[in-house]
N, C-alpha and C positions, 0 to 999 in steps of 0.2 A: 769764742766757743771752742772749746779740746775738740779734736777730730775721736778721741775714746770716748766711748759713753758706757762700759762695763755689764750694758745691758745685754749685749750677745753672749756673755760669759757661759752662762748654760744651754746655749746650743738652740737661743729663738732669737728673732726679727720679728719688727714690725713690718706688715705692709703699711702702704698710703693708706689711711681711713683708722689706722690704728689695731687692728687685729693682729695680734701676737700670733705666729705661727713658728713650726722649727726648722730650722737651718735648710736643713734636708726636704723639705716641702715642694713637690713638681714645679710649684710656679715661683718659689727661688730659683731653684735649678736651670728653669727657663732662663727668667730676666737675666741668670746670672752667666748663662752661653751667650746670651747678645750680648755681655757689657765684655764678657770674652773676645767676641768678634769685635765689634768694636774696639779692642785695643788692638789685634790682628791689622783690621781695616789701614787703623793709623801707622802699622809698620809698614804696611805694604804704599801706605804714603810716603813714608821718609824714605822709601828707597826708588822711590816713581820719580823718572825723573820729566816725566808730562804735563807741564803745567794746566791743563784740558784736565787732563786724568785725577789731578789732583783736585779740583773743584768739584769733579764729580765724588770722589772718593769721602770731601767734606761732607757734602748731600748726603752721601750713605750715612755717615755716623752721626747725622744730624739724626737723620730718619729711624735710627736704631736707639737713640737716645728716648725718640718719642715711643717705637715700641718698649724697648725695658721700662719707660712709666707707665706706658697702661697694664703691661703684665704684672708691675710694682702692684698694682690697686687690689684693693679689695675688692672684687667683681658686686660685693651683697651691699657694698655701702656707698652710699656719695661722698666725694671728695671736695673739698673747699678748695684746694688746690688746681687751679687749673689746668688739664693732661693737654697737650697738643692733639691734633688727628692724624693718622695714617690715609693720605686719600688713596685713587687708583691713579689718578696723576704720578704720584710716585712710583708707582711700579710699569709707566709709561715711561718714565725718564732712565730707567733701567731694559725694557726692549728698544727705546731709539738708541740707548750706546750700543747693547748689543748689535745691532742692526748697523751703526756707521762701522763696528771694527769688523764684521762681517766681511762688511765689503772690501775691507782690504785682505783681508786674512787668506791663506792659501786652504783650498779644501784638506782636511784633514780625511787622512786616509787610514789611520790605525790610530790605536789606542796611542795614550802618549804623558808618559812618565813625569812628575814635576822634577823639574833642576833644569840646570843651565846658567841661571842669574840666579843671585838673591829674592831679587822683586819677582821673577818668575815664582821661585818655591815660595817666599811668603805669602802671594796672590793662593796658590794651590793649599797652602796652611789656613789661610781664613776659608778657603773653601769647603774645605774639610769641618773647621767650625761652624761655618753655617749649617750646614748639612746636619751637625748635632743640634744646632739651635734648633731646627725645624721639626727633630724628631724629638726635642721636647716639649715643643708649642704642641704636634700633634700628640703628644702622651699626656700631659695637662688637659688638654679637652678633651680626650678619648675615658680619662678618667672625671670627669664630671667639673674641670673645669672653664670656667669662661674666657677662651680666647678669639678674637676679634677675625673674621675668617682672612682679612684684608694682611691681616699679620705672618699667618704661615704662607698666604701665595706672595707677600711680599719676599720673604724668607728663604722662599722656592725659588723665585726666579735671581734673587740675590746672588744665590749660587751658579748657577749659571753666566750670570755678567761676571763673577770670579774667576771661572772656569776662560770665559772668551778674553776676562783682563790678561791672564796667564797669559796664553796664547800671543795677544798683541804687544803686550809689553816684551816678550823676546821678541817678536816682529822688528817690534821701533828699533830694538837693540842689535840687530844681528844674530841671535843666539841660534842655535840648533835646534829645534825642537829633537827630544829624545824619545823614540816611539819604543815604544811594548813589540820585542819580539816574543811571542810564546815560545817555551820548547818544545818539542816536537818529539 
């Protein structure tokens, strides 16, 4: 099977179930910020050098793979395909990480800049992407389409374990955290 199929030529996709919609459609734009973050995820893999961190990091883009297939679907049609589920387990296994690198992590006391390491700024790159994913999961339903509520507070909190990964991955490493002076 050609990876080209010429069908995108004019500016539509199919979702799952078959309905032709255009490129530019809210819930492309969605699925198509997760499968964004998910390639982020995986940089911020290859440059982790945690092997813990990186298991969980597989978990995430497992779990983003299962959200861009339900945003994939037709919400009006049944699918023969079968979609994985998003549980709340999942977004459990994301407050217990946040919660062990907690406990190591120093209080932060001021706003605080990405850089320092690579895997630093690329952790605070996917974060930034998340953040878009979630305000297009919440513009897709705000506009009358069906997303899964389980999907934006996963998406929600996603950012946040990105945000705490940032943090601990200069931890492990030594790095500086570089805080936010405002001027004055």
């Amino acid at each position: 099977m050609k990876i080209y199929t010429k069908t995108g030529d004019e500016g539509k996709t199919s979702l799952i179930g078959g309905t032709k919609v255009l490129k530019s459609d809210l819930r492309i734009e969605a699925y198509g910020t997760v499968d964004e973050l998910n390639s982020h995820i995986g940089l911020v893999s290859d440059f982790c050098n945690d092997d813990k961190t990186k298991i969980v990091l597989k978990e995430i883009q497992d779990r983003l793979f299962t959200i861009g297939s339900e945003l994939a679907c037709d919400p009006k049609k049944n699918t023969k395909m079968p979609i994985p589920d998003l549980f709340e387990s999942d977004i459990k296994l994301l407050e217990d990480e946040m919660d062990k690198m907690d406990e190591q992590l120093p209080v932060m006391k001021k706003f605080i800049l990405p850089g320092g390491l690579p895997a630093v700024s690329f952790a605070h790159v996917a974060r930034c992407v998340c953040r878009r994913a979630e305000r297009c999961c919440v513009n897709l339903k705000e506009n009358n389409g069906e997303v899964n509520p389980l999907i934006i507070k996963y998406i929600n909190r996603l950012s946040d374990y990105l945000f705490m990964l940032a943090r601990y991955i200069g931890m492990k490493n030594n790095a500086v955290e570089i805080t936010w002076n405002a001027r004055v």
